[in-house]
C-alpha positions as CSV (number, residue, x, y, z in Angstrom):
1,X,112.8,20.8,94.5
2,X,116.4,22.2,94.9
3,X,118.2,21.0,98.3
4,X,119.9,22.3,101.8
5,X,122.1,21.4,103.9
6,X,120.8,22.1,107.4
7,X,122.2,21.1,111.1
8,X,119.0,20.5,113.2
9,X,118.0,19.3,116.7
10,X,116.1,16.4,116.4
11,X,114.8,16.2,119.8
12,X,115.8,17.7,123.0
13,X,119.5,16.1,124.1
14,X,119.9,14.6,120.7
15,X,123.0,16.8,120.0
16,X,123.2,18.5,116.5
17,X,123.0,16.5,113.4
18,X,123.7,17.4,109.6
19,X,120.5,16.4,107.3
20,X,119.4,18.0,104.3
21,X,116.1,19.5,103.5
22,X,114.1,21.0,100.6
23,X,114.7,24.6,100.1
24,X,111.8,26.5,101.7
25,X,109.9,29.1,99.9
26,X,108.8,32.8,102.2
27,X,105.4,32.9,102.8
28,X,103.6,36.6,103.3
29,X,105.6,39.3,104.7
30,X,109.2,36.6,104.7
31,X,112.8,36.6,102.9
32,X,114.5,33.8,102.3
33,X,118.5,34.0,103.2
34,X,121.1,32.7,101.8
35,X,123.2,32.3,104.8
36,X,127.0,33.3,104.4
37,X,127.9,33.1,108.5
38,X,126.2,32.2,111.6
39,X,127.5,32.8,115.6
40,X,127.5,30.2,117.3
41,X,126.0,31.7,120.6
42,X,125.9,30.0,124.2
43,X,121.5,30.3,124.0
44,X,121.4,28.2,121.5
45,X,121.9,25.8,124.3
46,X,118.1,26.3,124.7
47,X,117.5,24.6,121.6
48,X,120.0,21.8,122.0
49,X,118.7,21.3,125.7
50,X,115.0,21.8,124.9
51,X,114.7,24.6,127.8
52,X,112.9,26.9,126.5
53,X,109.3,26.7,126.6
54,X,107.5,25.8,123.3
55,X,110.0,24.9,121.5
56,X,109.2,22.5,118.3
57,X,111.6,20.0,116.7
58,X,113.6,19.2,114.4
59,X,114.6,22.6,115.0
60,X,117.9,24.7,113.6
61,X,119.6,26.8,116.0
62,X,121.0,29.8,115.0
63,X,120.7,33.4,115.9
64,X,123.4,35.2,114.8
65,X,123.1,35.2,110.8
66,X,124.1,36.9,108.3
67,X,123.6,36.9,104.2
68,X,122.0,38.0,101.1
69,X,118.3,38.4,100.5
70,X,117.3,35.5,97.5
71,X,114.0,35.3,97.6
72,X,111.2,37.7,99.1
73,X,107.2,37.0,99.5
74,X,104.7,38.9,99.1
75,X,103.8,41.9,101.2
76,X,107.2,43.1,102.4
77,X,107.8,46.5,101.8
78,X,111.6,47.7,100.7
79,X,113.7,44.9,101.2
80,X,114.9,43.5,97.9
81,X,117.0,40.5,96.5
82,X,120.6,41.0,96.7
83,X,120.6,43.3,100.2
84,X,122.9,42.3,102.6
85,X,120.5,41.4,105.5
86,X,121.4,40.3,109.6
87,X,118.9,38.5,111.5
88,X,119.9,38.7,115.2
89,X,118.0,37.5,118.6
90,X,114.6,39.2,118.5
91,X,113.5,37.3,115.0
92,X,109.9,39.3,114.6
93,X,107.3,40.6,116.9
94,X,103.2,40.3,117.0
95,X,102.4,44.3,116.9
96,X,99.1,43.9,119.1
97,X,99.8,43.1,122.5
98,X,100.9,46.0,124.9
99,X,104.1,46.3,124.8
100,X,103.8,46.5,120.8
101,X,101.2,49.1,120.9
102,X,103.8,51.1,123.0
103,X,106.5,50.9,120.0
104,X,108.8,48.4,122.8
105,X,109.0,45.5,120.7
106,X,112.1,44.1,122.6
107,X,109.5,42.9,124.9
108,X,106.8,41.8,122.8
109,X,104.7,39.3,124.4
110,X,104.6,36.8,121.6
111,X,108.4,38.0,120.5
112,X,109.9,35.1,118.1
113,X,113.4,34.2,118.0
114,X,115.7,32.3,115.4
115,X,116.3,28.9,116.3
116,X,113.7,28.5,119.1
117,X,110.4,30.1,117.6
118,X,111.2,28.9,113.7
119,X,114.3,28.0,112.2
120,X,117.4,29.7,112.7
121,X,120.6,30.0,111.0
122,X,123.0,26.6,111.3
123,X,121.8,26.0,107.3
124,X,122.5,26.7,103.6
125,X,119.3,29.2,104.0
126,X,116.6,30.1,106.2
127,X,113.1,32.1,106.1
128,X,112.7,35.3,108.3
129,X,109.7,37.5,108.6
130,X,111.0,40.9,107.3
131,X,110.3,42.8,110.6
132,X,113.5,41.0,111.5
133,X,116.0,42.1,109.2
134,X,118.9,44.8,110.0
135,X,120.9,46.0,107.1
136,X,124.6,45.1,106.8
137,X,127.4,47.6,105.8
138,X,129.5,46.7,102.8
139,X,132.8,47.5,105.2
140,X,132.1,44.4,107.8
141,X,132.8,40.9,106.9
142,X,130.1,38.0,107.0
143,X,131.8,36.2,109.5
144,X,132.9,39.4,112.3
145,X,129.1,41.2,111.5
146,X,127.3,38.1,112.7
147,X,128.7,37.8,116.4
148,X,127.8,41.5,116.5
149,X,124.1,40.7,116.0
150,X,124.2,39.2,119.8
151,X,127.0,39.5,121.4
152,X,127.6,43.1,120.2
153,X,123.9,44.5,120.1
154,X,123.2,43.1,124.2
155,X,126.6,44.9,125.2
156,X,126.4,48.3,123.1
157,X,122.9,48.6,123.7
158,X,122.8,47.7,127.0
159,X,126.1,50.8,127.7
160,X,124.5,53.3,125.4
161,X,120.9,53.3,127.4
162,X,122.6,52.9,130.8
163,X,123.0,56.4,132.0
164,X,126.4,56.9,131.9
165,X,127.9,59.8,130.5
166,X,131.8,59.6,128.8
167,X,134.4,60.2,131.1
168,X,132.5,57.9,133.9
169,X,134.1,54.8,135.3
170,X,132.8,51.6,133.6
171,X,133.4,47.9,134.2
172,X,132.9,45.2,132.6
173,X,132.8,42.3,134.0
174,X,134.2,39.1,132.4
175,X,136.1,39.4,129.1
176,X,134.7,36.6,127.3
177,X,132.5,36.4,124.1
178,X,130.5,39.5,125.4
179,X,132.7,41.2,127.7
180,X,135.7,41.3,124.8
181,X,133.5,43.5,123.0
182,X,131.8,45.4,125.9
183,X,135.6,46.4,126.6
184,X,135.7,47.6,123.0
185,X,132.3,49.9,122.8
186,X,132.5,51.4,126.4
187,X,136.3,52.6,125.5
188,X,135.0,53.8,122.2
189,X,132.4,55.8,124.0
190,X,134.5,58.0,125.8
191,X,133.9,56.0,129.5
192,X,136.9,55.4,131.7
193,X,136.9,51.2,131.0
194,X,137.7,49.0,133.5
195,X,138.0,45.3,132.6
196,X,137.6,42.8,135.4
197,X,138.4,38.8,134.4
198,X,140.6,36.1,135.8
199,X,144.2,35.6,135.5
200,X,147.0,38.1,134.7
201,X,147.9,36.8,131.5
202,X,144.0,38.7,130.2
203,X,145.3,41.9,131.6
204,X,147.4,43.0,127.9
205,X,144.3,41.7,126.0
206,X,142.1,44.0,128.1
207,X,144.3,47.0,127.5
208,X,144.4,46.1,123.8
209,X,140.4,45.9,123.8
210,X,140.5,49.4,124.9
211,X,140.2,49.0,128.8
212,X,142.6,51.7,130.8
213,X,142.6,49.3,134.0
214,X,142.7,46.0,134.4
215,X,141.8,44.1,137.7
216,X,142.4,40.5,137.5
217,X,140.0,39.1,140.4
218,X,142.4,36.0,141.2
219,X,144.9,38.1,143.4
220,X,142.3,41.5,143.5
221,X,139.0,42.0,145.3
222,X,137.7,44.0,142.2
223,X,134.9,45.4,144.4
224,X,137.7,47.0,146.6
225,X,139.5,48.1,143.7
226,X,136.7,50.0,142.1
227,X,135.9,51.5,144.8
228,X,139.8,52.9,145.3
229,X,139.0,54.0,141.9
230,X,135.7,55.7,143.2
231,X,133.4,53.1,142.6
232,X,132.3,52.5,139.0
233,X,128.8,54.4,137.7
234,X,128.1,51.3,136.0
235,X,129.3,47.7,136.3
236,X,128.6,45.5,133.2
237,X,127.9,42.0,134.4
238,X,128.6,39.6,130.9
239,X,129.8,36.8,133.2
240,X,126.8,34.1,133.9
241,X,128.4,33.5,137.5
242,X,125.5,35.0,139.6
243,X,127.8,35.0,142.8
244,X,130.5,36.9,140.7
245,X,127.7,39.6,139.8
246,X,126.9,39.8,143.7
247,X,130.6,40.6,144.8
248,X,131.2,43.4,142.9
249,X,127.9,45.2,144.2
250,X,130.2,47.3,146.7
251,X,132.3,48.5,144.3
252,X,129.6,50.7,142.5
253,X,129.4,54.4,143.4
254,X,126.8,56.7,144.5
255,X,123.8,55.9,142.5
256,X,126.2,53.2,140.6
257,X,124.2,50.3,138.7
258,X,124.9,46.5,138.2
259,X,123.5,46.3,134.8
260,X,123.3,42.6,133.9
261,X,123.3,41.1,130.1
262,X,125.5,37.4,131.4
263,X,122.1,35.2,131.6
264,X,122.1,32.6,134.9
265,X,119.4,30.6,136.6
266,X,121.0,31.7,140.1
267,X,120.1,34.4,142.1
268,X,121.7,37.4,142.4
269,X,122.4,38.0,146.6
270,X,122.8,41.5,148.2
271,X,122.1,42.6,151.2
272,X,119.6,45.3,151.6
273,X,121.8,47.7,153.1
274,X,124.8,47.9,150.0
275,X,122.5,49.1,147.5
276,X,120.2,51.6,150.1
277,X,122.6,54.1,151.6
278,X,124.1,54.7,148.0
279,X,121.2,54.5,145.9
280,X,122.7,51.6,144.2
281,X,120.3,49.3,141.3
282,X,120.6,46.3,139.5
283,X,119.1,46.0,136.2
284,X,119.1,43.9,133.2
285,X,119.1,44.3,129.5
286,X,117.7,42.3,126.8
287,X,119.7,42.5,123.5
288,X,117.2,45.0,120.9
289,X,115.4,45.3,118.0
290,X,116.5,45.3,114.5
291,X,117.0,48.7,113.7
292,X,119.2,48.8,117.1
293,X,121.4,46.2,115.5
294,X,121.7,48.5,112.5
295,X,123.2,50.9,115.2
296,X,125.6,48.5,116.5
297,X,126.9,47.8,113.6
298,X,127.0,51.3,112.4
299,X,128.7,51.9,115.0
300,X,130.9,49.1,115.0
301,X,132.5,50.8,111.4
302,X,133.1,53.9,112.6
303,X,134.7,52.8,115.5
304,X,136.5,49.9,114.2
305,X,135.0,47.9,117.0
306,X,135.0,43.7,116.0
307,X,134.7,40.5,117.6
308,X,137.8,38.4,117.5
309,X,136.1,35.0,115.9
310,X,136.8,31.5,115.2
311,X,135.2,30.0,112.2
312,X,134.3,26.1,111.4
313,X,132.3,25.0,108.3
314,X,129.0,24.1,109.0
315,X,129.2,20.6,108.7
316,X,130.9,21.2,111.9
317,X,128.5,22.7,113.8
318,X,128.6,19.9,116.4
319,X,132.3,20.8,117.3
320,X,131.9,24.4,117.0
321,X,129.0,24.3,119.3
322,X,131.3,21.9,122.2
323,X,134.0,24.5,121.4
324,X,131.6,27.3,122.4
325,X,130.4,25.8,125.4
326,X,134.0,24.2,126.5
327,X,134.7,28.4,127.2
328,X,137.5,27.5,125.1
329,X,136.7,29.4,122.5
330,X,138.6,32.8,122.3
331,X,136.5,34.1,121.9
332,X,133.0,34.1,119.2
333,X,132.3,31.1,117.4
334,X,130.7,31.2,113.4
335,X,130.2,28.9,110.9
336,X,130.5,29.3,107.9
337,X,127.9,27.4,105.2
């Protein structure tokens, strides 16, 4: 039995150790992948902190991946050995309970996802049930197409279904790993982009992301700002600062929406009265399926949209991953096998 090199959670707080395994085989309706890149993503804290329900260990994190089909089981229809496959945060679905039946298999009940549900992609190779595979084009690169199947899919997706229309003011909110590339799809898309982060020295990154104004909320009330602007139709939240998300509330226009993708355990406060008068919502969006990571990525080509990385070997992993969650990290983290 030929061997991999894997880093794994051995129990919840362990921290991320380098083992090796036996290569697995796919079972019915699986690929194995020989991973060339995985992001290093700030859930995968879920599996290194054991906070997500269900979870079974030794488990690899890893939901960002990106490689080359090597091994296929039976019953899976088209793919082939040799495609160029992505794997990104929704890792399969059941197809029988409600939300299946209705074709929304985003919010499957039983959803899997790499690196919590099986094994994800901080190895040499790892198995995935076919529903979750998005082709890769030839033009991106391992390591920038693998951020995208996150960090990029939960911010385009999340801009493209949130009713606004190019030429409409949109912020984002934060211009870390997701809000550098929200910056990059809303300009792409026509909106008038606003970029909102701390510190002045962000402002000529934002405007080289894309982003026509920059507020830099250390000297700037951005929700006053956007509203001199005339209040933004949509405010990208990608910051997981639940009071930031609540301050910026004012600043959204008539009918304007907070439409959150930065996830937080705190509560989001507004007072009844800022989001009546104007019709104002808040609403959240959960990354997307495969074939919407297809999209993304699609999209990414045409419109030269990609993640500015930082790449460590994957006998690193335990760095990369204290790198990520340091917010040191400018600004995606991958590892390469």
């Amino acid at each position: 039995m030929q061997r991999m090199k894997v880093v794994q959670v051995g129990k919840p707080n362990s921290g991320l150790e380098l083992v090796e395994r036996d290569i697995p085989e796919p079972k019915s309706r699986q690929v194995r992948i020989k991973v060339q890149a995985c992001g290093v993503c700030h859930s995968d804290m879920f599996t290194v902190l054991g906070a997500y329900p269900g979870i079974q260990y030794p488990r690899v994190p890893g939901h960002e991946v990106v490689g080359v089909i090597d091994s296929v089981g039976p019953d899976v229809p088209d793919w082939k050995p040799g495609m160029r496959v992505g794997v990104g945060w929704h890792g399969g679905h059941c197809g029988h309970c409600t939300s299946c039946r209705r074709g929304d298999f985003i919010t499957c009940k039983e959803g899997q996802i790499p690196g919590i549900s099986y094994d994800g992609g901080y190895a040499e190779y790892m198995i995935a049930p076919f529903e979750a595979l998005a082709s890769v084009p030839d033009e991106l690169q391992a390591d920038e197409a693998a951020p995208l199947l996150c960090a990029g899919i939960t911010t385009f997706n999340a801009l493209r279904h949130s009713g606004a229309h190019a030429g409409d003011l949109v912020a984002i909110l934060g211009l870390g790993g997701l809000g550098h590339l929200g910056v990059q799809f809303a300009s792409k898309m026509g909106f008038r982009t606003v970029a909102v982060a701390r510190g002045a020295d962000k402002g000529p990154l934002a405007k080289k992301l894309g982003a026509q104004i920059y507020i830099d909320s250390t000297v700037q009330n951005p929700a006053e700002e956007l509203t001199k602007l005339g209040g933004a139709v949509v405010i990208l939240a990608t910051v997981t600062d639940a009071k930031t998300m609540s301050s910026v509330i004012p600043g959204l226009a008539i009918d304007g929406k907070l439409l959150v993708v930065g996830a937080s355990g705190e509560p989001i406060e507004v007072p009844p009265l800022a989001i009546i008068g104007a019709r104002r919502s808040i609403a959240g969006w959960p990354s997307g399926t495969a074939p919407d990571s297809e999209d993304t990525l699609k999209f990414s080509v045409q419109s030269n949209v990609r993640p500015v990385i930082e790449t460590f070997p994957l006998a690193k992993a335990a760095e990369a991953y204290q790198h990520m969650m340091s917010g040191k990290a400018r600004f995606r983290v991958v590892l390469i096998p």
